[in-house]
N, C-alpha and C positions, 0 to 999 in steps of 0.2 A: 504494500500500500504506500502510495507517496506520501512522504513525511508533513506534508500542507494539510493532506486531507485529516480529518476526524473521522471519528468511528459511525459520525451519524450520515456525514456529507454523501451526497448524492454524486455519481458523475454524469456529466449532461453530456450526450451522443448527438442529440442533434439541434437542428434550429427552433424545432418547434418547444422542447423544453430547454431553453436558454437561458442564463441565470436572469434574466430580466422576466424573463417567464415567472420563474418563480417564483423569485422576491414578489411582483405579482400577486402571485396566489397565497403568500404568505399574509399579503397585507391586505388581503380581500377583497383585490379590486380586478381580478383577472375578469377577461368577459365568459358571460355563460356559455355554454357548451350548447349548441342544439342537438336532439338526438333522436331520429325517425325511427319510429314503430316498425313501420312497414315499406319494404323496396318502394318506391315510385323513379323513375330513370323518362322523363320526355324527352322528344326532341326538340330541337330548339325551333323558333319562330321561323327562322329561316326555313329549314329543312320539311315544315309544315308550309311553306310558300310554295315551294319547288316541285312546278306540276309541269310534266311534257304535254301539250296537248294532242298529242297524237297518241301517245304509249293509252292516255286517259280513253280518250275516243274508242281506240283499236280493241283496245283490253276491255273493253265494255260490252263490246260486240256476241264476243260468242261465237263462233261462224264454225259450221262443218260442211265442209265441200261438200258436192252432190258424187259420189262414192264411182260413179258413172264416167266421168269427166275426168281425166290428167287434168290435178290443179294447177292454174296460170295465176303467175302476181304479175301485176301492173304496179303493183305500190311500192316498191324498194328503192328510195336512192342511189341506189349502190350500182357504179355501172359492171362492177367487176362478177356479180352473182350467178352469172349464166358463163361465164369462163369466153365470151363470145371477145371480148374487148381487156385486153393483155398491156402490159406495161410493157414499152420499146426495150430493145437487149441491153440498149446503151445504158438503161435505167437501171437495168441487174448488175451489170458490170462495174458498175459508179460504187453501188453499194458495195458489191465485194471489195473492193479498190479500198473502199472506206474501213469494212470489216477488219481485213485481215490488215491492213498499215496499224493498226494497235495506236492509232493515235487520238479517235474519239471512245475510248472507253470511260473518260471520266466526264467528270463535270464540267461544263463549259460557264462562258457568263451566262448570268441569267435571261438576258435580252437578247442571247445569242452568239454563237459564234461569228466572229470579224469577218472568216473570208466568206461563208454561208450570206451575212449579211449584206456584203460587197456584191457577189454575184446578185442577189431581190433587185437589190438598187437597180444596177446594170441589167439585167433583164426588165425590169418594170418601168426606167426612164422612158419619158417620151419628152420631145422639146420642148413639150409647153408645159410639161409637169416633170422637172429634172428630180434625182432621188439622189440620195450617196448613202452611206452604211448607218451616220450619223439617222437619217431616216426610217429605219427599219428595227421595229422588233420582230421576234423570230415566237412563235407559238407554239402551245398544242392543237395542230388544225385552224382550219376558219373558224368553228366554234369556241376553241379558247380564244381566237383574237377578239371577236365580236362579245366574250365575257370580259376581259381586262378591257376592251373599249368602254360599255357599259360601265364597270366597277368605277372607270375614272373619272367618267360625264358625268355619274349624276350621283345623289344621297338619295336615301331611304324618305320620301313623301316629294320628289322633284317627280315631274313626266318625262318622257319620249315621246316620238311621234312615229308610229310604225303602218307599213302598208297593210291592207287589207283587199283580199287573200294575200298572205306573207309567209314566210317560213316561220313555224311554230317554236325554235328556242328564244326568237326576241323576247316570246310574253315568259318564256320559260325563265329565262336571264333576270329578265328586267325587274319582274313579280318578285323574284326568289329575293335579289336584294332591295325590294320593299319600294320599290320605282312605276308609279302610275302608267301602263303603259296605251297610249290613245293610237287609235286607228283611222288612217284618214283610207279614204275610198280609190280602191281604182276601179276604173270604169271596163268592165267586157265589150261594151260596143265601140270602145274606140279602141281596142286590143290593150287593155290594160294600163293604159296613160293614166298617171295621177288627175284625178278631183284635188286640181289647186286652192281652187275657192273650198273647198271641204277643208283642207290640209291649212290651211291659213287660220282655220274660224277656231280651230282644235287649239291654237298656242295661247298660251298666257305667261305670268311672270313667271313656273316654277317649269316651263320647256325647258329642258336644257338640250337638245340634239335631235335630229330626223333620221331616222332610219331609212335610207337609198337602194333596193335592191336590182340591179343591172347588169346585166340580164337575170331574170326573175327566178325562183320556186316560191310558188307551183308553176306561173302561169307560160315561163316561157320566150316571153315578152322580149324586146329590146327597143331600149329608147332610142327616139331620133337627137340629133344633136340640137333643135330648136326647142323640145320637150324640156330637156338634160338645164338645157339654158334658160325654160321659165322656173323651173324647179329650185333652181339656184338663187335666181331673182327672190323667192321668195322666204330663201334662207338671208340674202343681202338684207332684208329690208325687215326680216325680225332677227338680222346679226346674233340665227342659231348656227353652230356646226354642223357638219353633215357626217351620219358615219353608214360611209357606200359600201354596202357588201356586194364585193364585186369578184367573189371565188369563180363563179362562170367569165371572167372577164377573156374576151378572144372567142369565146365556145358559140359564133354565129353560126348562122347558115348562109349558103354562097348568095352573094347581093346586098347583103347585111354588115350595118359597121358597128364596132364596138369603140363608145367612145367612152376614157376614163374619165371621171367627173373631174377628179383634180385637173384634166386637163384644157378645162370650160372656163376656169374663174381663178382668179389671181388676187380674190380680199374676201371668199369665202377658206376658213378652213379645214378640210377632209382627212379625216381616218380612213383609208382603204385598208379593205379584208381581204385577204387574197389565200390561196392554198395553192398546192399540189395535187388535193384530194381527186378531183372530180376531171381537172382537163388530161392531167398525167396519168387517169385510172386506177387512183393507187391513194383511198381515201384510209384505208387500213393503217399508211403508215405516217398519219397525225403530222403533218407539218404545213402548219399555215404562218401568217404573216400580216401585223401592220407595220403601212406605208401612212407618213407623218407628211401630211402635205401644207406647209403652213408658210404662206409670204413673208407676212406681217408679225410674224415672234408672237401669233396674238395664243401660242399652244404652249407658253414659255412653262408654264405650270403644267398642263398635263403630259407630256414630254415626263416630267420624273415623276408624276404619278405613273405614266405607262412601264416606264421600268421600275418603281418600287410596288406593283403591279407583277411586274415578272419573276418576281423574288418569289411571291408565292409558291409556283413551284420549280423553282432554280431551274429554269430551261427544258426546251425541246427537244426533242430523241436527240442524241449527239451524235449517233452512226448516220441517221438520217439527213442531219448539218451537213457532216463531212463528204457524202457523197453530191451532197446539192449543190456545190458549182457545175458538177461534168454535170446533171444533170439538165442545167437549164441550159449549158452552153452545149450540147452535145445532140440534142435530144430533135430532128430534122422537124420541120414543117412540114412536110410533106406526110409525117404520121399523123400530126395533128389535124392535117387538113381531108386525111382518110378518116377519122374516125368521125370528125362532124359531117362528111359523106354519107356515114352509115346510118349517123340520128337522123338525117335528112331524110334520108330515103325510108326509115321510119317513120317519121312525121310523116311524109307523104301518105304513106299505106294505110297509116290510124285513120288520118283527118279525110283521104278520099271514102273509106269503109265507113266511119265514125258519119258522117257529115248525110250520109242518104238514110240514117236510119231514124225513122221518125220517132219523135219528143226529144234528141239529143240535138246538140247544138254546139261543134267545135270551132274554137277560136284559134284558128292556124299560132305557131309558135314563130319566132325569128331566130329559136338560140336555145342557150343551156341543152335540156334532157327531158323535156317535162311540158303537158299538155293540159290545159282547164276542160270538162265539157261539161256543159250546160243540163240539166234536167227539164225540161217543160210539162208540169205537171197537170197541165189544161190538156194535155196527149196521152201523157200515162199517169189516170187518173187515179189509179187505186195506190200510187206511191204517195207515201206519207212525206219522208224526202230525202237527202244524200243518202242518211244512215240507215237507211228502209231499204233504199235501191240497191246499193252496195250488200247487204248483208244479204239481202234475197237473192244478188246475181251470185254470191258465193254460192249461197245453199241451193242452187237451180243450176247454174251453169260450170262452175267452178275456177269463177274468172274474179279476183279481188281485184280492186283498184281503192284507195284513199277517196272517204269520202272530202268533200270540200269544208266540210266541219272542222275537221283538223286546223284548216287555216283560213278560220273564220269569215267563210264565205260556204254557207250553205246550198245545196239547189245545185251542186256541182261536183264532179268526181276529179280527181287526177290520176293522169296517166303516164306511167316513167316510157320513155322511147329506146333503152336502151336493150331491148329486149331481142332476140332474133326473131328475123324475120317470119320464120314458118309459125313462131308463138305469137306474134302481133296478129296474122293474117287471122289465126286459127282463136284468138281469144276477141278479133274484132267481130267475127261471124258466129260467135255463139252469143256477145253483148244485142246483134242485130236481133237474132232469133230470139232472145229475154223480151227484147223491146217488143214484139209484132205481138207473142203469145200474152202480153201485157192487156194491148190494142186488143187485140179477140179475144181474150175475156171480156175485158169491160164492156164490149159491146153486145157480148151475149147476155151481162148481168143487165 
């Protein structure tokens, strides 16, 4: 025993019983103890916000194919599912190149690795919206970029302004960290163009940002450059930011242009979302990216919010980094311009078969992967609506497509295009045959 101590003295091991603890409790003043009867463990506010609405929709459903029928999905993003659409060799090679050099096995910076972020820049420049490394954080996917976007725009009771039909993680993001999220309108009859005057009436003092989607999911859409330029206008003139998720950016079809927003305006400031995922084929391996498009230093503060933002999770796959210079510098045109060939020529097949079947009503795409159609239920009168149609063409024909619920626009299904050809032809001609047997019921009832 050490010759300090006495026979009664206690030794104190940790922080919580410290002699200041003690003395403390000697003197009567420590604080009381709470102590539960019984386990209770919730989860937290947050994690009670954080709703997919798609997973919510989908999983609601229920659906058993018709046992008759090889099930067909329409509804997967993913163009890789059907093995039809393969990542270039160049892409494999890059990686191995990356793997076996032993040189991205560890941690990189948070915001990214230098030369990974050098090559975004230099691929993503254009003249009128120049990029350098300083520019670019490096993500988990589009979807992490469009979450540290989010997390840095706005607090818990600010809004967003997001499209409608949109991709369903904005309200999933935005909800989860306690962010109002408002819907301005896009229009089906004029192929999906913003309701300006919609989008305008939505902002007040606690807007802090517009959500831009160009080219679109679900709809497909791609804006014209006089569109891109009222849109903008209407960020000027309520001096919000713009965060353009523009992961389809290039993914047109022949005759169509893809213009980047940052590349429109020189005093609005833009977040662009950009991935790998979806034009390279290769959404599996999580690497996306924002592009800091800012004139006017007016991003001086979100700039190290976005990378104390990336700290959260210390960086993006690092073998993934390392092989993304040869990737983007390697990787021909000429693949890229085969594979929007093939949506193309999808879209065609959908929207010519889709378009003569009565009560559906499709709205030709310009881009991305992905098709709106319309339900007219003054035609097929005994559909209640998206979620009726959809679950019934499962259980009847064994053809699933997203209903338009998902991305809140009802009265409409989506359609992926990535799908082969004998499966589009052969899942558009059983959706025909749902629709008529529809029609000839109801006229028999």
């Amino acid at each position: 025993m050490n010759a300090h101590q006495g026979k009664d003295t206690k030794v104190i091991s940790n922080g919580h019983n410290s002699p200041t603890m003690k003395n403390k409790e000697i003197n009567g003043s420590s604080p009381k103890m709470h102590k539960k009867h019984k386990w209770c463990i919730p989860s937290s506010d947050m994690s009670r916000r954080t709703v997919n609405p798609i997973r919510r929709v989908v999983d609601t459903m229920r659906i058993e194919p018709n046992p008759s029928y090889s099930p067909i999905s329409l509804s997967i993003g993913d163009p890789t599912v059907f093995g039809n659409l393969l990542p270039h060799p160049n892409m494999l090679e890059a990686i191995e190149e990356s793997l076996h050099s032993h040189k991205h096995n560890g941690y990189g910076p948070a915001i990214g690795n230098l030369e990974a972020r050098k090559a975004i820049a230099k691929c993503m420049t254009v003249p009128e919206a120049p990029l350098t490394e300083k520019d670019i954080v490096i993500t988990s996917a589009c979807s992490g970029a469009i979450e540290i976007c989010i997390g840095t725009l706005a607090n818990p009771g600010d809004n967003m302004l997001c499209p409608k039909p949109g991709f369903s993680l904005y309200k999933t993001i935005g909800t989860s960290n306690g962010v109002d999220v408002r819907y301005y309108n896009l229009m089906p009859n004029k192929e999906w163009e913003v309701d300006l005057e919609h989008m305008e009436s939505l902002i007040d003092e606690k807007t802090k940002f517009i959500v831009v989607n160009n080219p679109s999911n679900p709809c497909g859409s791609v804006y014209t450059r006089q569109h891109l330029l009222a849109i903008l206008e209407v960020a000027e003139r309520n001096k919000l930011p713009i965060l353009a998720d523009e992961i389809y950016a290039y993914s047109v079809f022949s005759g169509e242009t893809f213009y980047p927003l940052a590349s429109l305006t020189t005093s609005v400031p833009v977040l662009s979302c950009c991935a790998i995922s979806k034009r390279f084929l290769v959404p599996g391996w999580r690497l996306g990216w924002i592009q800091i498009h800012d004139r006017n230093d007016l991003f001086k503060e979100v700039r190290a919010g976005l990378a104390d933002m990336a700290t959260r999770i210390l960086g993006a796959n690092s073998i993934i980094q390392g092989a993304l210079p040869r990737i983007l510098r390697d990787t021909p045109q000429d693949w890229f311009d085969e594979n929007m060939a093939f949506i193309e020529d999808i879209t065609n097949v959908a929207c010519n078969s889709l378009s003569k079947v009565p009560g559906l009503k499709c709205i030709r795409p310009r881009g991305a992967m992905y098709m709106m159609v319309g339900i007219d239920k003054t035609i097929l009168k005994s559909i209640k609506d998206d979620i009726h149609f959809t679950t019934d063409l499962m259980a009847k024909k064994s053809v699933f497509c997203l209903p338009g619920t998902c991305f809140q626009f009802p009265d409409y299904f989506r359609v992926v295009l990535t799908v082969p050809r004998g499966m589009v032809e052969e899942a558009c001609a059983r959706i025909e045959e749902y629709c008529r047997e529809i029609i000839e019921q109801n006229s028999v009832d």
